[in-house]
N, C-alpha and C positions, 0 to 999 in steps of 0.2 A: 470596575470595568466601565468603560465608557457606554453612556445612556445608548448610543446608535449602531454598537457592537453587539451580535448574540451568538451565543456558539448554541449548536444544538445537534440532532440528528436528522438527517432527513424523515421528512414525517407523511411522505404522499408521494403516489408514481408520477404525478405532475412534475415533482422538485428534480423528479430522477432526471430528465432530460435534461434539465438547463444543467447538472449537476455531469451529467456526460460534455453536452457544449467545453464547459467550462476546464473539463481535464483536456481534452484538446487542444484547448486556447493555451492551458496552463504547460504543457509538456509540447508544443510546437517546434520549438528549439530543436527540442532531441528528435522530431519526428516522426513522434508515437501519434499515431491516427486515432480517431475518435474508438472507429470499429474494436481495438485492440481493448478497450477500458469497456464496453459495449459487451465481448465478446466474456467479460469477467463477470457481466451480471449476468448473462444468460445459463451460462457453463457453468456456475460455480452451485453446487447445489445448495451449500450455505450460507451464501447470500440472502440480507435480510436488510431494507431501510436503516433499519434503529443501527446497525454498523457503519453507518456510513457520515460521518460527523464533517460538520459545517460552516463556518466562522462567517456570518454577515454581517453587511453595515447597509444600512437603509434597504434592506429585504436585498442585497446581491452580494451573490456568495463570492468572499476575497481568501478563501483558504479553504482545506480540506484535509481527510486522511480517512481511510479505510479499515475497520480491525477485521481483523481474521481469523475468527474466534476456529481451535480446531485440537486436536488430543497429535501430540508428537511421542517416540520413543526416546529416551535416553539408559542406557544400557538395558536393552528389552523391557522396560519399563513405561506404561505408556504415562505420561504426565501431560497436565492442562498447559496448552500455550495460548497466546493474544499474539498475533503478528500486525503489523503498522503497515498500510502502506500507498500507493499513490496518494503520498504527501505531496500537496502542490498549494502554491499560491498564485494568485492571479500576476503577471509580470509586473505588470505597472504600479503594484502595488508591497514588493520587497522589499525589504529591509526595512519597513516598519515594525516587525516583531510581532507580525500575526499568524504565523508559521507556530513560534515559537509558544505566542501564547493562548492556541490551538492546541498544541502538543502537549504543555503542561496540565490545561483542563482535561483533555481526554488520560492521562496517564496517570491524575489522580484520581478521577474516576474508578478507572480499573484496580488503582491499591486500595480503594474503599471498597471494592467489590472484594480483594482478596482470594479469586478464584484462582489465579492461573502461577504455573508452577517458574514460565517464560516467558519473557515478553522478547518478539523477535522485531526489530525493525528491519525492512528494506530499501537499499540506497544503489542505484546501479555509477550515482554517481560521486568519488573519489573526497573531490572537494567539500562536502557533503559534511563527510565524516569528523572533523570541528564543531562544526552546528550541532550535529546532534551528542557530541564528546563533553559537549559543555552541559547541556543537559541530560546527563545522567547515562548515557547509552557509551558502550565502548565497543571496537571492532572485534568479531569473531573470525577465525581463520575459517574459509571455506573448498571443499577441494570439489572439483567435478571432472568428472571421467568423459574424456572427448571418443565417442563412440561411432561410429566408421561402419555402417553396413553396406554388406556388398546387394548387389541385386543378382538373382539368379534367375533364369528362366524358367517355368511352373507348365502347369497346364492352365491354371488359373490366370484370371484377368486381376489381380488386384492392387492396384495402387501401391505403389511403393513409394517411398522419399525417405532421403537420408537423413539422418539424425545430426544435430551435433550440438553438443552444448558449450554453453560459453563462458566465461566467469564473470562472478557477481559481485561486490561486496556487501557483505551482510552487514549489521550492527547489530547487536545484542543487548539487552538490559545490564546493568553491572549487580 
């Protein structure tokens, strides 16, 4: 690995901020507001630094990913997963292979740990699915149910908003 390259964890709430900045800067394209990535460390009750891995080069962070350490069912079964996710790279800095060799050190990591039964990654975007096809991940089919409530009148004051989901594409471990 190159002398000016370190992957690591975030190791301090100081890192968290620049570490929000920078998914902003990173997922601008698409949209996604700081707040949205903001609203994942606040909400999520299993949120913890040490998940939250890093790739610098002279102390500024050019890469990242998220795991998502959490217990899923498969056939009422609950089994260990490791989910992956706001994968991002700094723009001006793609297609160097810091993505990639970001993803490799963290997903060897997790098979030396040998804990978890899944490893799920998350990709909303299509083109995507190569990048991560070459290293080791294949697409899972996903279904979600587009769910439509109506609003009724209550006696009650309480907030309502419709619901609706959209679809994803996943990638799974192979």
């Amino acid at each position: 690995m190159e002398a000016d390259i370190e992957i690591r964890c975030l190791d301090n709430a100081d890192k968290l901020e620049e570490w929000l900045d920078f998914l902003e800067c990173a997922f601008k394209e698409k949209g996604t507001p700081r707040s949205y990535f903001a609203s994942h460390v606040t909400n999520d009750p299993f949120f913890d630094l040490s998940q939250v891995w890093i790739l610098l080069r002279d102390g500024a962070i050019l890469s990242t990913m998220r795991l998502f350490r959490r217990s899923m069912y498969l056939d009422s079964v609950a089994v260990t997963m490791c989910g992956l996710g706001e994968v991002a790279t700094k723009p001006d800095t793609r297609g160097q292979g810091l993505a990639s060799r970001l993803l490799s050190h963290v997903t060897d990591k997790l098979q030396e740990e040998g804990q978890y039964a899944v490893g799920c990654l998350h990709s909303s975007r299509t083109h995507l699915q190569e990048f991560y096809g070459r290293r080791g991940w294949c697409p899972v089919p996903v279904e979600y149910v587009d769910l439509q409530l109506e609003v009724k009148q209550t006696c009650l004051h309480i907030p309502v908003r419709t619901v609706s989901f959209c679809t994803y594409n996943v990638v799974g471990m192979r």
